[in-house]
N, CA, C and O atoms as a CHARMM CRD file, in Angstrom:
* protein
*
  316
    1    1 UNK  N    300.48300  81.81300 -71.91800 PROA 1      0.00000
    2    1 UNK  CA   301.25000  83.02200 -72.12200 PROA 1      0.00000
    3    1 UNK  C    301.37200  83.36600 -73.59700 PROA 1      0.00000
    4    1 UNK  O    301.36000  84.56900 -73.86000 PROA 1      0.00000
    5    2 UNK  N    301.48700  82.51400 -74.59100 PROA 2      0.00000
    6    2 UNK  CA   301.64400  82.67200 -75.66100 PROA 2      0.00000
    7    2 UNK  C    300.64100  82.55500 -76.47100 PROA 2      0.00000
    8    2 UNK  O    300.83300  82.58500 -77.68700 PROA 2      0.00000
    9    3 UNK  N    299.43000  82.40700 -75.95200 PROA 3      0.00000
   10    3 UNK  CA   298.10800  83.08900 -76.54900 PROA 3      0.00000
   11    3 UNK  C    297.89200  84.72000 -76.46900 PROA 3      0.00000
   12    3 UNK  O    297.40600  85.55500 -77.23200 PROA 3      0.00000
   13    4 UNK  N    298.30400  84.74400 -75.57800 PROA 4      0.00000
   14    4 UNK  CA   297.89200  86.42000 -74.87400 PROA 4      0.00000
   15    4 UNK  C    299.03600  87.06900 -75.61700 PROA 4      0.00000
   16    4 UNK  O    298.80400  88.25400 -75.85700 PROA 4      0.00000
   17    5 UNK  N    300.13000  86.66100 -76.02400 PROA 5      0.00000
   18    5 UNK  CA   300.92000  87.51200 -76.80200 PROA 5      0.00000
   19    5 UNK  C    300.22200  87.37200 -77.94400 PROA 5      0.00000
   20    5 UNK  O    299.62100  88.38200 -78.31000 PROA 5      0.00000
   21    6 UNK  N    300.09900  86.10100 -78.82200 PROA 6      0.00000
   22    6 UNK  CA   299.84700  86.62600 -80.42500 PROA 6      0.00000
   23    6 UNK  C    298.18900  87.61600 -80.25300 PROA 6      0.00000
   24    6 UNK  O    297.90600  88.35400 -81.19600 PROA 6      0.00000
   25    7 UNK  N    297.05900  87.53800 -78.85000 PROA 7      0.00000
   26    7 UNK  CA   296.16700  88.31700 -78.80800 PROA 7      0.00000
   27    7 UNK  C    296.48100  89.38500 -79.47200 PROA 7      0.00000
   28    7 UNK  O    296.04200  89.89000 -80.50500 PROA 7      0.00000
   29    8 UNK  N    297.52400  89.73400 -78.54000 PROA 8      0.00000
   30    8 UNK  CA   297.99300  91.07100 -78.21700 PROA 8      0.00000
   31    8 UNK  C    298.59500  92.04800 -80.00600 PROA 8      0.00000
   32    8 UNK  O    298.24800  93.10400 -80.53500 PROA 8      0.00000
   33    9 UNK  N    299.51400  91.05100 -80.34100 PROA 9      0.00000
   34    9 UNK  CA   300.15500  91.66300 -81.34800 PROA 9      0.00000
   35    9 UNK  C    299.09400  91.01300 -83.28700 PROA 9      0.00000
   36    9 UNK  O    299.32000  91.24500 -84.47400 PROA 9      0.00000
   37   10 UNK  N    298.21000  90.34200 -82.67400 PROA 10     0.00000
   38   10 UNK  CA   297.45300  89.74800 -83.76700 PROA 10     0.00000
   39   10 UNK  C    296.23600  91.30000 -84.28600 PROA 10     0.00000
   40   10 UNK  O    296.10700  91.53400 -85.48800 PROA 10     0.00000
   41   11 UNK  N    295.48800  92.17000 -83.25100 PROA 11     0.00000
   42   11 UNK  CA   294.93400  92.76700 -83.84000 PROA 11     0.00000
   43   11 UNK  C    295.62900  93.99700 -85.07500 PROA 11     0.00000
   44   11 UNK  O    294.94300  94.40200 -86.01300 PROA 11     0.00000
   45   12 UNK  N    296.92600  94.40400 -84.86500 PROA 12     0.00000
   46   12 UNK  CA   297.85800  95.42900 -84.91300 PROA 12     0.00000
   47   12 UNK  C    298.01900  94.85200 -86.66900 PROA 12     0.00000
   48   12 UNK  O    297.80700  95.66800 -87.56500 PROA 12     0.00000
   49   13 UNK  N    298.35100  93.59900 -86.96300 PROA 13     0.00000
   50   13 UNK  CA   298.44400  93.34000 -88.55200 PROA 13     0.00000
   51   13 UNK  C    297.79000  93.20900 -89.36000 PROA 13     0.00000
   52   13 UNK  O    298.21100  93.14900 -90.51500 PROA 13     0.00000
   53   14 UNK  N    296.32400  93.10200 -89.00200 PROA 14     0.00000
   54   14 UNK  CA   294.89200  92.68700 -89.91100 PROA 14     0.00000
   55   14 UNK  C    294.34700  93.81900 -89.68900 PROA 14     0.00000
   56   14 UNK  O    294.29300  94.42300 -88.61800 PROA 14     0.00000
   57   15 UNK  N    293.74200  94.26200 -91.17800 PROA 15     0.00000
   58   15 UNK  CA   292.08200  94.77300 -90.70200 PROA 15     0.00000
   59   15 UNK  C    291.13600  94.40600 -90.87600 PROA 15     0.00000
   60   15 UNK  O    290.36400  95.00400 -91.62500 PROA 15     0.00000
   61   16 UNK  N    290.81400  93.30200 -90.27400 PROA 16     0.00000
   62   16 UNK  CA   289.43300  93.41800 -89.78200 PROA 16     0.00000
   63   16 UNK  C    289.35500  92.55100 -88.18200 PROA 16     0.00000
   64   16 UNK  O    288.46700  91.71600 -88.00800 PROA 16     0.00000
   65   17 UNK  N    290.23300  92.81800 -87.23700 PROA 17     0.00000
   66   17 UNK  CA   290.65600  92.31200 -85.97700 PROA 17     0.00000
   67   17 UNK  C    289.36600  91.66900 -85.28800 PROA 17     0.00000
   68   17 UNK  O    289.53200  90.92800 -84.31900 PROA 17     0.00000
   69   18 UNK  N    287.76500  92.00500 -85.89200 PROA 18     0.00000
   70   18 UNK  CA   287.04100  91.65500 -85.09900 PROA 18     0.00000
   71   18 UNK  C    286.76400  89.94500 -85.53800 PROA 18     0.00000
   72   18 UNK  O    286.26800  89.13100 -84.75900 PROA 18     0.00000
   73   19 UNK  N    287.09200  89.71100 -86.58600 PROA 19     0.00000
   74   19 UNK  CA   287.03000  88.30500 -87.06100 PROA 19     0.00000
   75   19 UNK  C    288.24300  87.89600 -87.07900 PROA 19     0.00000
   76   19 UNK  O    288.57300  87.70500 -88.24900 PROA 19     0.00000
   77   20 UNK  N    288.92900  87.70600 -86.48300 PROA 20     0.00000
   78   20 UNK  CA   290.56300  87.07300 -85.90700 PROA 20     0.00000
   79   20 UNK  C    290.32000  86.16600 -84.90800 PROA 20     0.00000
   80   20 UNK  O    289.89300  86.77400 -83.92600 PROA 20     0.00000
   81   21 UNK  N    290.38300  85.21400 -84.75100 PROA 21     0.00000
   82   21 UNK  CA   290.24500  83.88200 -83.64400 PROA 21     0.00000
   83   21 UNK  C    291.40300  83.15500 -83.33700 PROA 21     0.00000
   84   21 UNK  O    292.12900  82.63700 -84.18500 PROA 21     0.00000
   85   22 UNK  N    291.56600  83.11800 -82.20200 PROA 22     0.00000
   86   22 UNK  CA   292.71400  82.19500 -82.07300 PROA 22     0.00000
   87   22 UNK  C    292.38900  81.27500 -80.92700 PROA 22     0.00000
   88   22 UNK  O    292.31800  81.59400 -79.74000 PROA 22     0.00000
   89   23 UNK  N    292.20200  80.07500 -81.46200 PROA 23     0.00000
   90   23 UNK  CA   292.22800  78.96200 -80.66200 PROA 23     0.00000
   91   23 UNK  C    293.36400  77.91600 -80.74200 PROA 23     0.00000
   92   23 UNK  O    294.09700  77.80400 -81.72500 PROA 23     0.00000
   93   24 UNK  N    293.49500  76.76500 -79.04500 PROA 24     0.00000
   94   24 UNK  CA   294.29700  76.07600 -78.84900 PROA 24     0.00000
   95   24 UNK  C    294.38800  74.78800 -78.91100 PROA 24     0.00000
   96   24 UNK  O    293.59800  74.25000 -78.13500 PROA 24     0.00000
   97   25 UNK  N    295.14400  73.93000 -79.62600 PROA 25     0.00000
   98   25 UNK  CA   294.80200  72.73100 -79.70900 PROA 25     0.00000
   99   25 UNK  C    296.19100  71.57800 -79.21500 PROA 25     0.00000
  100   25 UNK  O    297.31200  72.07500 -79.11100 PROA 25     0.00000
  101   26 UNK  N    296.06000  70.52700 -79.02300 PROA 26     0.00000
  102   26 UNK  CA   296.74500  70.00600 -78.64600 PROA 26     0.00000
  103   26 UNK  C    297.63800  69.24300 -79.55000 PROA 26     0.00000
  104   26 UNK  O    297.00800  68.40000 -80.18900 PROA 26     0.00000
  105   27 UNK  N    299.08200  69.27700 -79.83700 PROA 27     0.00000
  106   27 UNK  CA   300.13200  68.93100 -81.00200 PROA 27     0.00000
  107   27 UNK  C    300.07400  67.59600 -80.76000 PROA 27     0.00000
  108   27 UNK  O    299.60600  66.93100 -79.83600 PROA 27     0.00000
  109   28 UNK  N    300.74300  67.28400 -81.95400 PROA 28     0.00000
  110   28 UNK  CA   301.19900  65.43000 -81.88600 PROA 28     0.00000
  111   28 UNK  C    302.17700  65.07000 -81.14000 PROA 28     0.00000
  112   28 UNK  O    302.37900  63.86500 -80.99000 PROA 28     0.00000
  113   29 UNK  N    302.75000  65.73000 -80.70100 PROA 29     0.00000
  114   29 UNK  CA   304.10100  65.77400 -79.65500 PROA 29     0.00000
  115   29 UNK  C    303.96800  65.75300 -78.20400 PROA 29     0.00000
  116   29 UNK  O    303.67700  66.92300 -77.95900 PROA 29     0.00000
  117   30 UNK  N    304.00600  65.09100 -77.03100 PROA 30     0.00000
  118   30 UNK  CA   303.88600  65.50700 -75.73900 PROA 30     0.00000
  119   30 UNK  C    304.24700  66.98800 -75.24500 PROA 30     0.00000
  120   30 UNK  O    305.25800  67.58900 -75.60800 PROA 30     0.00000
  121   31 UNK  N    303.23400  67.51700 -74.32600 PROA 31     0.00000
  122   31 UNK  CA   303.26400  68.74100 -74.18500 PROA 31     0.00000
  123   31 UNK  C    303.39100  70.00200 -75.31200 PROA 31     0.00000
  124   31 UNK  O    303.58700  71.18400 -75.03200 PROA 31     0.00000
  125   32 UNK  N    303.25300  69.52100 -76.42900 PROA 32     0.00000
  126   32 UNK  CA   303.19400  70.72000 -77.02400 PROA 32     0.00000
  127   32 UNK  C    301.55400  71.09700 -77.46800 PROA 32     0.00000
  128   32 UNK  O    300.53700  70.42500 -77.30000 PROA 32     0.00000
  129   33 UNK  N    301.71200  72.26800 -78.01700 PROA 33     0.00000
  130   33 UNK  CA   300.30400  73.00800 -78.04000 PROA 33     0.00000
  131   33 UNK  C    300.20700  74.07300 -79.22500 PROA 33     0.00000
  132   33 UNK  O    300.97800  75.03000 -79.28800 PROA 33     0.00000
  133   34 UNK  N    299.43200  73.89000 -79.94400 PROA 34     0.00000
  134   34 UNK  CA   299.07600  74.88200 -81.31300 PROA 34     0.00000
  135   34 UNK  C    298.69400  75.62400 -81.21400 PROA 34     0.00000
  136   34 UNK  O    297.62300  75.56200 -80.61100 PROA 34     0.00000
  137   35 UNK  N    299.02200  76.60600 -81.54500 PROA 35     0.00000
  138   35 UNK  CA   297.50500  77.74800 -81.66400 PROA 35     0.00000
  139   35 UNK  C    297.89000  78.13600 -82.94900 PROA 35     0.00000
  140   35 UNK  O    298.91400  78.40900 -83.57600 PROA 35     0.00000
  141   36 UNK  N    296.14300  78.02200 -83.17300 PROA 36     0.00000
  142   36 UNK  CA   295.53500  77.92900 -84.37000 PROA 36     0.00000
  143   36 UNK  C    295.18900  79.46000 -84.72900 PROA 36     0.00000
  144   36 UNK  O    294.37100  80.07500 -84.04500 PROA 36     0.00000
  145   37 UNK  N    295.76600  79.98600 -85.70000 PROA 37     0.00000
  146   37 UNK  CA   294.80700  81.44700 -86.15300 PROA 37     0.00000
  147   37 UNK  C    293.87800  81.72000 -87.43800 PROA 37     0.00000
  148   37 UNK  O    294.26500  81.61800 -88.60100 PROA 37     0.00000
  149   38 UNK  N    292.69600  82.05300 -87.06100 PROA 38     0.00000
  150   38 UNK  CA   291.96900  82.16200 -87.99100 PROA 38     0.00000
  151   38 UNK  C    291.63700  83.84300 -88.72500 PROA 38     0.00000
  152   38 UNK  O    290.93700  84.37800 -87.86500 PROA 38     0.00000
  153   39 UNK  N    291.75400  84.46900 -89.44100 PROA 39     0.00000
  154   39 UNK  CA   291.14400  85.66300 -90.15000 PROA 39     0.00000
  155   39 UNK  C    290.57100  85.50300 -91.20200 PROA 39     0.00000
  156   39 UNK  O    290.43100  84.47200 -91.86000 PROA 39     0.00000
  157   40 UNK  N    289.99100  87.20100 -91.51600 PROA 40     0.00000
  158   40 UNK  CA   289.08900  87.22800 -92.38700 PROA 40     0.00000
  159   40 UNK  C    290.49800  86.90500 -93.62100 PROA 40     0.00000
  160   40 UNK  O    291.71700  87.07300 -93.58400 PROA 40     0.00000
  161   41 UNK  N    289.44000  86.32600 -94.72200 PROA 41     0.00000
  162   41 UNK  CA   290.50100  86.09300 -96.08200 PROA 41     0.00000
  163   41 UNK  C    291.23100  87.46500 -97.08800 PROA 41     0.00000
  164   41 UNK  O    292.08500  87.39900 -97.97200 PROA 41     0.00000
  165   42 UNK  N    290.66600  88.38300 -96.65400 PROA 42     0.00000
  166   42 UNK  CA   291.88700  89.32700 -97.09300 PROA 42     0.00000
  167   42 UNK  C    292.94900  89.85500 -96.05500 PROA 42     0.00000
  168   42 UNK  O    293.77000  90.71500 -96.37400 PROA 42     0.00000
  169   43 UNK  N    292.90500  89.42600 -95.08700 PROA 43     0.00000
  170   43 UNK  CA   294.11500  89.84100 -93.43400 PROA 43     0.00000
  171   43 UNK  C    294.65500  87.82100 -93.86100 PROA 43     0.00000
  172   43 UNK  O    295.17300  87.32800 -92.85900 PROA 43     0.00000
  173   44 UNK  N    294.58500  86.87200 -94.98800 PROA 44     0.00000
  174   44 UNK  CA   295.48600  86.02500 -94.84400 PROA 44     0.00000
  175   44 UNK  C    296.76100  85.89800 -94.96000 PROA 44     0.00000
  176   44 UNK  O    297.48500  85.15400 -94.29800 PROA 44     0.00000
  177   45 UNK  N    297.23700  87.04400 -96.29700 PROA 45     0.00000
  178   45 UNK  CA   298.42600  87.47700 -96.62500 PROA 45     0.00000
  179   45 UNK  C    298.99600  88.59100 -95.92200 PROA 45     0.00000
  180   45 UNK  O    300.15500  88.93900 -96.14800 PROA 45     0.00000
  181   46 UNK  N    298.15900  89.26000 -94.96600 PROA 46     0.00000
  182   46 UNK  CA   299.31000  90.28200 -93.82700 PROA 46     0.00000
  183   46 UNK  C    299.88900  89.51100 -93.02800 PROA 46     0.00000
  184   46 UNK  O    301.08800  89.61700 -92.76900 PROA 46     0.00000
  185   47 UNK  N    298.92400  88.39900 -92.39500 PROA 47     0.00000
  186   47 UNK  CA   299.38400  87.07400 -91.49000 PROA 47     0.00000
  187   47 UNK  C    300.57900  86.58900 -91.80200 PROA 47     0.00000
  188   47 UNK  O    301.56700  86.66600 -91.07100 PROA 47     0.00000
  189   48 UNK  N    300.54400  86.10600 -92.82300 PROA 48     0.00000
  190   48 UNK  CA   301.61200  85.28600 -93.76300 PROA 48     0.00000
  191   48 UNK  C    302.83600  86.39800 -94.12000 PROA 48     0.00000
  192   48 UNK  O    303.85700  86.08500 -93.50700 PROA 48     0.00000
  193   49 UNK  N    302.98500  87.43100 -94.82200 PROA 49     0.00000
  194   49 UNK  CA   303.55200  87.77900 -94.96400 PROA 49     0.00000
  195   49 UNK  C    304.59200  87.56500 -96.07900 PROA 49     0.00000
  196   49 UNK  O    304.71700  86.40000 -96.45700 PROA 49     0.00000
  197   50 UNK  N    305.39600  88.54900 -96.69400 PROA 50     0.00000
  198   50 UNK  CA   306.05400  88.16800 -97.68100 PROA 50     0.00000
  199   50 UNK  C    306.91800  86.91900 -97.41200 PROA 50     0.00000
  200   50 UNK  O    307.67100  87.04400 -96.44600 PROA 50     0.00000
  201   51 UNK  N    306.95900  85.93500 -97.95800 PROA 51     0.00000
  202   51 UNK  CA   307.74200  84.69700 -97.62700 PROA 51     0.00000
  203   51 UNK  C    307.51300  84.17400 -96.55400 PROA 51     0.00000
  204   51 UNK  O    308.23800  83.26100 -96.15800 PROA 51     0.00000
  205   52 UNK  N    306.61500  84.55300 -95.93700 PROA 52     0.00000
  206   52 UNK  CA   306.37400  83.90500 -94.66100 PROA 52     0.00000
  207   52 UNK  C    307.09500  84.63300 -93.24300 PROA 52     0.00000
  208   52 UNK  O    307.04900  84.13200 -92.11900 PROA 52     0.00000
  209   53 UNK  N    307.65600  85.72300 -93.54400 PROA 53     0.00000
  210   53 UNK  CA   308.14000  86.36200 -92.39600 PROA 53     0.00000
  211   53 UNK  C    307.75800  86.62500 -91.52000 PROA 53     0.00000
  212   53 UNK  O    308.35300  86.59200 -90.44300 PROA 53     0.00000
  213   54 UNK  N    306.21200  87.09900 -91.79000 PROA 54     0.00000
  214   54 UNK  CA   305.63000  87.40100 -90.47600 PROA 54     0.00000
  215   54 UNK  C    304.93200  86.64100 -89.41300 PROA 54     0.00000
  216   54 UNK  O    304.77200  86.92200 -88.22500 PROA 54     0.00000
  217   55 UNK  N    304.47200  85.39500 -90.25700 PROA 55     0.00000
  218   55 UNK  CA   303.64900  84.22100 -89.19900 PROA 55     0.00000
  219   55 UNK  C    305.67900  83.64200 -88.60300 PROA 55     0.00000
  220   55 UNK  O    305.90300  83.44500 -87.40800 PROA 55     0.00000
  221   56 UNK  N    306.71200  83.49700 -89.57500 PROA 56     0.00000
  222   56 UNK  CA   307.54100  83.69400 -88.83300 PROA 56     0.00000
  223   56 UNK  C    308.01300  84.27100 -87.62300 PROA 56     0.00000
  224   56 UNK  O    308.48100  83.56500 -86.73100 PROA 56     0.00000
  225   57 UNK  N    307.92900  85.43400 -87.53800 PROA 57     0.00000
  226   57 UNK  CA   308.40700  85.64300 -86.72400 PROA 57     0.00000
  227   57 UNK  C    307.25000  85.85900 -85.40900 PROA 57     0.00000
  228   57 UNK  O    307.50000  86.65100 -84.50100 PROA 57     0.00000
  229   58 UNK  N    306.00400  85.07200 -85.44300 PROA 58     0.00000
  230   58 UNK  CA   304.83000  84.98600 -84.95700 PROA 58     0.00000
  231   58 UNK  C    305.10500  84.03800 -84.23800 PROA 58     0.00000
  232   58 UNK  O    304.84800  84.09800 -83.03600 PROA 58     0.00000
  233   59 UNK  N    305.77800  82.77000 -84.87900 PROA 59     0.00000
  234   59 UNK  CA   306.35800  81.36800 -84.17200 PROA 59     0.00000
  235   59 UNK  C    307.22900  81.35300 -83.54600 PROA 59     0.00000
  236   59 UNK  O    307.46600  80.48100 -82.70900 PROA 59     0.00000
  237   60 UNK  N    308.21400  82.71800 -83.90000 PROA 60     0.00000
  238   60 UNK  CA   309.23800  82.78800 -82.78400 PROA 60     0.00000
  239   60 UNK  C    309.03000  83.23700 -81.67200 PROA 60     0.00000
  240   60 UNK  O    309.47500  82.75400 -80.63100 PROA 60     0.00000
  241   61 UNK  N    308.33400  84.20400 -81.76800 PROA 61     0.00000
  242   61 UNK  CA   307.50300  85.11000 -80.27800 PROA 61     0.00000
  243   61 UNK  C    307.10000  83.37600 -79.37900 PROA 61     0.00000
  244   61 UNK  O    307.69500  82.60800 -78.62400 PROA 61     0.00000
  245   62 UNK  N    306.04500  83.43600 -79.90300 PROA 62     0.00000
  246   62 UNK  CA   305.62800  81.70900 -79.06800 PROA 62     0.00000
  247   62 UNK  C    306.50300  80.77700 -78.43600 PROA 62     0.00000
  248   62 UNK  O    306.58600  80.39300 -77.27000 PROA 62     0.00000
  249   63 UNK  N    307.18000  80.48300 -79.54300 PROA 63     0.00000
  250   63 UNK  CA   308.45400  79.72500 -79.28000 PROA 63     0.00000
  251   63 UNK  C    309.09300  80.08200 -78.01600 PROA 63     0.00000
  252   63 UNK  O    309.08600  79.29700 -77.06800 PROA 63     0.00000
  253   64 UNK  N    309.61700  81.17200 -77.96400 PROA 64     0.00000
  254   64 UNK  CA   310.20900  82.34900 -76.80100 PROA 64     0.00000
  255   64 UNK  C    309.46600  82.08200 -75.51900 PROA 64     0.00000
  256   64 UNK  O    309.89800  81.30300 -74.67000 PROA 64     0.00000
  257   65 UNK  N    308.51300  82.64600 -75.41900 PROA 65     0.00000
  258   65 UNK  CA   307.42000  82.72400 -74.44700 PROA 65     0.00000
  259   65 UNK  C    306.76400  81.22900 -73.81600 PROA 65     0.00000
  260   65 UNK  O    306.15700  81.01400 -72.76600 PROA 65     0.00000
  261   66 UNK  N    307.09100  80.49400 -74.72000 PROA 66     0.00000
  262   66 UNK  CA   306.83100  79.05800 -74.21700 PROA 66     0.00000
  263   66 UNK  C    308.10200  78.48500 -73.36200 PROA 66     0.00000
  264   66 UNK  O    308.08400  78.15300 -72.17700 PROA 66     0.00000
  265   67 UNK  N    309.16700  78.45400 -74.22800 PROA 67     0.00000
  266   67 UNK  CA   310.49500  78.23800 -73.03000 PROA 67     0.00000
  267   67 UNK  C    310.12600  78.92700 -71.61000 PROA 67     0.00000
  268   67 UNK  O    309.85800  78.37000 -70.54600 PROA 67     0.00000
  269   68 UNK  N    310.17000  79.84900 -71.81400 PROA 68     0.00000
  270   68 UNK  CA   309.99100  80.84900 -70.73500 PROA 68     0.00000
  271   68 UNK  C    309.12700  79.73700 -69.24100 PROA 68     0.00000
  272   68 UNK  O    309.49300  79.43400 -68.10500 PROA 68     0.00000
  273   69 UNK  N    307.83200  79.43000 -70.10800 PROA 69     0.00000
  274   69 UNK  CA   307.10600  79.02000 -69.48100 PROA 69     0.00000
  275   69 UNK  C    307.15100  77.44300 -69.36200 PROA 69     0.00000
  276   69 UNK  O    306.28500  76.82700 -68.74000 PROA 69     0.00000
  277   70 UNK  N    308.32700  76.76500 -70.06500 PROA 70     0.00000
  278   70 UNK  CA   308.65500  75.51200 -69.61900 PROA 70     0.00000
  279   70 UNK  C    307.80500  74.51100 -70.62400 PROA 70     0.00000
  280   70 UNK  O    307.72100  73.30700 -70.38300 PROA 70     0.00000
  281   71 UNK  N    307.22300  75.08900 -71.70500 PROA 71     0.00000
  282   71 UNK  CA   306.38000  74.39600 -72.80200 PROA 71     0.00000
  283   71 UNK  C    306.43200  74.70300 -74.27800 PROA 71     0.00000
  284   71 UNK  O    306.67600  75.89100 -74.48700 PROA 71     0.00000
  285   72 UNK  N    306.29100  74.05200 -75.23500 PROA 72     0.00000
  286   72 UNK  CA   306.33800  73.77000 -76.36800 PROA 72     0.00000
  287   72 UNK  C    304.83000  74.25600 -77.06700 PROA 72     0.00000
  288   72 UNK  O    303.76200  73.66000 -76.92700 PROA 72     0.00000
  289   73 UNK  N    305.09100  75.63800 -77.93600 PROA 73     0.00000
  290   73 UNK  CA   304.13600  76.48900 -78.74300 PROA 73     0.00000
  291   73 UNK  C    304.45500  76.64500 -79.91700 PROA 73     0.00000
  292   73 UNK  O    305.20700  77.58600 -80.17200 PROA 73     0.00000
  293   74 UNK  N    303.92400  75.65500 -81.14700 PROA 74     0.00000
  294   74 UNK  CA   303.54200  76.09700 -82.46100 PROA 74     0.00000
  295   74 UNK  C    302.72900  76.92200 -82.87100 PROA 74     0.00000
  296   74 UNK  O    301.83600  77.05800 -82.03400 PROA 74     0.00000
  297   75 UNK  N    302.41400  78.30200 -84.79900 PROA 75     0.00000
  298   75 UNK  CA   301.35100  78.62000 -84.36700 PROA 75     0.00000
  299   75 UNK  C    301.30000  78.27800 -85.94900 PROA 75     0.00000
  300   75 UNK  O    302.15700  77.69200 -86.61000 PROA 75     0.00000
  301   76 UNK  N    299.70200  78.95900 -86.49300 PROA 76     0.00000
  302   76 UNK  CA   299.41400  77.78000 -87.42300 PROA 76     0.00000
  303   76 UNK  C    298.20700  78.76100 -88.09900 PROA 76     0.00000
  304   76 UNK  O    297.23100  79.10000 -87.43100 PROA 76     0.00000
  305   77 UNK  N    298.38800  79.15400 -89.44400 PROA 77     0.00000
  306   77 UNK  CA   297.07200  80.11400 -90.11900 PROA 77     0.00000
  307   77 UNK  C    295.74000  79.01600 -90.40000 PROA 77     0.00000
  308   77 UNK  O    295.83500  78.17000 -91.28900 PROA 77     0.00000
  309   78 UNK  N    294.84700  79.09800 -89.78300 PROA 78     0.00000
  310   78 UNK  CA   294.04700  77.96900 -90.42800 PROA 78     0.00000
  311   78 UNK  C    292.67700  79.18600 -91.66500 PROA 78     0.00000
  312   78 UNK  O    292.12700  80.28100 -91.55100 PROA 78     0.00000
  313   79 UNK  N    292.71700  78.36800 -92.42100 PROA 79     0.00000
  314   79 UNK  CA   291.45700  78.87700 -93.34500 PROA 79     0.00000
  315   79 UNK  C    289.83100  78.97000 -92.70700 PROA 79     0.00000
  316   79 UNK  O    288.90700  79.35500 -93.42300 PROA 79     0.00000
C-alpha cells in the first residue's frame, strides 16, 4: 500500500518522473520494509526538501498507510 502511495505522489515533485524508481527492501527490524527512492540528481533536493520536510512528510504518509495495513514502512533517498 505504501508503495503505490509514494508512486502516486512521487511523480508530482520531480522533474524528470521518468527516472524515479522506487524499490523494496527488507529493514533490520522484523516485519519492517524500506522503500528505497531513487531520482535523477537534480529532483534530489525537491525529494529532500528544505530541511528535510518533504522526504518527511513522505515517511509519514508510509508510516500512516502501513499501520493501516498492520506493518512497519520506512522510506529512504538512495543515490
Amino acid at each position: 500500500m505504501s508503495r503505490e502511495l509514494i508512486a502516486y505522489v512521487l511523480p508530482w515533485l520531480v522533474d524528470h518522473p521518468e527516472e524515479a524508481e522506487i524499490t523494496e527492501v527488507e529493514g533490520d527490524r522484523p516485519g519492517e520494509t524500506i522503500i528505497e527512492i531513487s531520482v535523477h540528481p537534480d529532483d534530489m533536493g525537491k525529494v529532500i526538501g528544505r530541511r528535510g520536510r518533504v522526504i518527511q512528510s513522505l515517511r509519514v504518509l508510509a508510516k500512516a498507510a502501513g499501520q493501516r495495513a498492520g506493518t512497519s514502512y520506512g522510506v529512504e533517498v538512495v543515490d
